[in-house]
N, C-alpha and C positions, 0 to 999 in steps of 0.2 A: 684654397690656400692651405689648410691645416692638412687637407690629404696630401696635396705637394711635398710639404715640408716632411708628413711623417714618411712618407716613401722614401725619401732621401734618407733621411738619417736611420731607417733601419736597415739601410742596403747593405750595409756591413755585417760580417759575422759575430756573432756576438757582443752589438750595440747595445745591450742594457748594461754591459759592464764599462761602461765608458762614460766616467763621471760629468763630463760635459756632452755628451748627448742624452744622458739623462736629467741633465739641469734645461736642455730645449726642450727637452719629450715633456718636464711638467709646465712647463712655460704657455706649450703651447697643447698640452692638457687643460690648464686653467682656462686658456681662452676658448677652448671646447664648452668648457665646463658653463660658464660665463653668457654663452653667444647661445644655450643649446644645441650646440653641435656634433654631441658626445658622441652620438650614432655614428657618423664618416668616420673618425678613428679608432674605435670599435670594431668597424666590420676589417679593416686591414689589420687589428692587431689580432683579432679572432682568427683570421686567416692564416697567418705566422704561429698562434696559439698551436693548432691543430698539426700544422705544419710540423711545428719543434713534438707533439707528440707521437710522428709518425706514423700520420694518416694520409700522408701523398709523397711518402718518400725521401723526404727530406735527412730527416734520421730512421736510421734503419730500423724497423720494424722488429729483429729481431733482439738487436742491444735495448731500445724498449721495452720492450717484455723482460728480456735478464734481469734491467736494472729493477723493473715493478717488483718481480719476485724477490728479489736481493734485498728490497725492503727501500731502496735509495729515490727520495723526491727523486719525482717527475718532472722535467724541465719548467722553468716558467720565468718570466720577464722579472721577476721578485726573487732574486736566488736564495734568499735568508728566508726568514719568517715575515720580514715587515721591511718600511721603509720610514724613517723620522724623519728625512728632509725631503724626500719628493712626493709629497703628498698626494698632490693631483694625478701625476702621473700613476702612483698604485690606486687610489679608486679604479682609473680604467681600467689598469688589470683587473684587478679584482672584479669588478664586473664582467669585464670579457669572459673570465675563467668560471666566471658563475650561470654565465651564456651558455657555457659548453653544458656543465654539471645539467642544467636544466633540459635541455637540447637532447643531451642523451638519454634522460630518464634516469640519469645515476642516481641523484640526491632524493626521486620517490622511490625509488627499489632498494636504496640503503635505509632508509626510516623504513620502509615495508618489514623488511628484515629483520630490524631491531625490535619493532612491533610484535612480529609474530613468533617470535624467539626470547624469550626472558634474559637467558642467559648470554646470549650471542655478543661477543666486543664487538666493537666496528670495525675494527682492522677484518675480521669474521665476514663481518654484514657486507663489508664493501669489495669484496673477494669476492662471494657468492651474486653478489649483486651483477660485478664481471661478468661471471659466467652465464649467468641469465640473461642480459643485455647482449651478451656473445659480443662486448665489444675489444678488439684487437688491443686495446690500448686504456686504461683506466687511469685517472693520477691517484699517487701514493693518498695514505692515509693524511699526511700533514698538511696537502694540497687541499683537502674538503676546505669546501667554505667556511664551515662554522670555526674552524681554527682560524683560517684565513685572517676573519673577519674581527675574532679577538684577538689574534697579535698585533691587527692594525688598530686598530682601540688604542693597547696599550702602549704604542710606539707613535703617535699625531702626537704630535705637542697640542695643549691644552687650549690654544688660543687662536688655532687653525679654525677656518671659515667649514670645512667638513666632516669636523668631529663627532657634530653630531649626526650626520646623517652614518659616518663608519658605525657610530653603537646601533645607530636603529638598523645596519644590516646583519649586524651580529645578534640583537637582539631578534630580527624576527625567524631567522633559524632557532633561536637557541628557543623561543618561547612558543615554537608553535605546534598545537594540539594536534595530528593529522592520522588521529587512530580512523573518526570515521569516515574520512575517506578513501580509506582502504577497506571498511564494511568489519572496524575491530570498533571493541569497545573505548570510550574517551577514556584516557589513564593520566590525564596530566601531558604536560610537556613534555619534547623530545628532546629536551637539550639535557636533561639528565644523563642519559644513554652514550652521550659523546665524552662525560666528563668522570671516567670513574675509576682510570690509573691514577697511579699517586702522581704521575708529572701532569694527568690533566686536569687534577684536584689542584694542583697549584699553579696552572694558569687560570681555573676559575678564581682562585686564591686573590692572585695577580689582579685580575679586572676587577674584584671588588675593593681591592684597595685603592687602585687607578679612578676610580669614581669618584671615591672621596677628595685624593688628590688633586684633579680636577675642580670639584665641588669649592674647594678651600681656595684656589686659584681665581676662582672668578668673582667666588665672596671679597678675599682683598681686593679684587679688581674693581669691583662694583662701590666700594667706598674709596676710590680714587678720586680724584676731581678732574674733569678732561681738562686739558689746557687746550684751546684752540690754536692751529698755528695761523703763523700770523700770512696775512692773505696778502697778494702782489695781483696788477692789471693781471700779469703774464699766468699765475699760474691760478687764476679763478677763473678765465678764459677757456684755463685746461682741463680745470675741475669739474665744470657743468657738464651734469648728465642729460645725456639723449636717447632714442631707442636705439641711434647708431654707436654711441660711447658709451653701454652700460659700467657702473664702477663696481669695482669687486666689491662683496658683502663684507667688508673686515670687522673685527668685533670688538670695536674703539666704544660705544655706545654705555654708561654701568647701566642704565636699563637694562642694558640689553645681557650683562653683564648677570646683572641679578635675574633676571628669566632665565639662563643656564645653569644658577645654583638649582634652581627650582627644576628645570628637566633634568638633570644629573639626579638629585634627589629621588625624581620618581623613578628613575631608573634605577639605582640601588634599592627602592624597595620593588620592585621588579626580581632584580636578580636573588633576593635575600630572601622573597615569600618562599616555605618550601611545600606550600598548597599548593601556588602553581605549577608545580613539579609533581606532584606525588599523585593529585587528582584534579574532575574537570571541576571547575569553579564558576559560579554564574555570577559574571563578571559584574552586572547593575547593582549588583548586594556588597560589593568593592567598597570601602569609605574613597570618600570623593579626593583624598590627595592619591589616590592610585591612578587617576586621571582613565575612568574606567573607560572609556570613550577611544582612547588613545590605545591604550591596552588592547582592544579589540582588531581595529586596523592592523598592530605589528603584528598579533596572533595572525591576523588571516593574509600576512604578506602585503598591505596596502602600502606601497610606494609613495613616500613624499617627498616631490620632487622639491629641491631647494634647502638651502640648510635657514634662511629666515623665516619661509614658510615654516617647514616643522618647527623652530621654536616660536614661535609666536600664535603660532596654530593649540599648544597645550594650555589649556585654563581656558578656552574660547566654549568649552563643551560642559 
């Protein structure tokens, strides 16, 4: 059904700019999201991805290349930098496009780069990385993930069911060590490397204040008092979960509320250590609110799938 649906609505040219089929595409993103189904919509929007970057013709190959050199984003279902209202439907992008990045080998040959080059910018690294990959088609500097994934950060609204899972994908690019796997020596994090014009010094600027705000959000949230609504035959009928009717994770809960002040927290001291950036750190020597445990999985890219699982999974270690 969700393949149905999304082949339908992106038959048209230029269906992500069509505010009501991008109000079905998260609609029925969520229930991807929801159901595990994320993979089936994925692989057709992956396919369109590559498509729109002209690797089967679709757009010409060579206004591709002009526009790469011209400096101009690279196509993408996300025309701006972020998305505030369709949430679910940019996680999938955004994952899809991180499909590609990985799939091609871009995102190790760009850290490679950066690595073995002190001085090199990344706009440099990711040029060179091209030509080494010999791939026909690259996206621009602003398409990398690790931007990607903080301008989605700062664009979710604070009370969205995925917000924490967008930081932990920005986080695990921005904190992750990967000299020796390239056979260099540990130097600290590579997210330093991505952030050191003055406009990327103030999108790193940007996210640390977005933390706090967030943070401050959840705290008055958390000393609310729920009001329960009031319950009808009809619609408690409607409201029992099954494993056929899972209900969305919504984040009504101040429990639940005050356990996101506390991973917001560790992620500001996250972003704020600048040990973690400068050299390698043996993370068990970490005082215990760095949730050192936790620290280690985003370093080494461990995926946690679900946004109740990760926060509830912090302070269990």
């Amino acid at each position: 059904v969700l393949e149905f649906w999304v082949g339908i609505l992106t038959q048209q040219n230029v269906w992500y700019r069509d505010k009501t089929v991008l109000f079905l595409m998260d609609q029925i993103c969520c229930a991807a999201f929801i159901h595990h189904q994320e993979e089936c919509v994925q692989k057709l929007l992956y396919q369109q991805h590559k498509n729109a970057l002209g690797y089967h013709g679709d757009r010409g190959l060579l206004s591709s290349l002009v526009g790469w050199i011209a400096g101009n984003a690279t196509p993408s279902f996300i025309e701006g930098h972020s998305l505030n209202g369709e949430v679910w439907f940019a996680w999938l992008v955004l994952n899809t496009e991180g499909m590609f990045e990985e799939e091609s080998q871009l995102r190790r040959c760009v850290e490679n780069e950066l690595l073995s080059e002190p001085g090199i910018s990344p706009d440099q690294a990711l040029k060179k990385a091209q030509q080494k990959l010999k791939l026909p088609v690259a996206p621009s500097l602003q398409r990398l993930q690790v931007y990607r994934w903080a301008y989605q950060a700062l664009a979710t609204p604070p009370d969205h069911p995925l917000l924490p899972l967008i930081w932990q994908k920005f986080l695990q690019l921005y904190l992750r060590q990967p000299g020796p796997e390239y056979g260099l020596a540990a130097g600290g994090c590579i997210g330093r490397r991505f952030f050191q014009t003055s406009s990327q010094t103030a999108l790193l600027k940007d996210l640390r204040q977005r933390i706090q705000e967030v943070s401050d959000f959840h705290h008055t949230a958390s000393q609310a008092l729920r009001v329960p609504q009031p319950q009808t035959p009809s619609s408690e009928s409607q409201e029992d979960e099954s494993p056929n009717n899972p209900q969305p994770p919504y984040l009504t809960s101040p429990q639940l509320h005050s356990e996101l002040v506390r991973l917001f927290g560790v992620f500001a001291l996250w972003l704020d250590d600048e040990s973690l950036q400068k050299q390698e750190v043996y993370l068990p020597s970490l005082q215990p609110e760095y949730e050192p445990h936790r620290l280690a999985q985003v370093m080494q890219r461990q995926q946690v799938s679900g946004s109740l699982s990760f926060i509830i999974g912090f302070g269990e270690n």
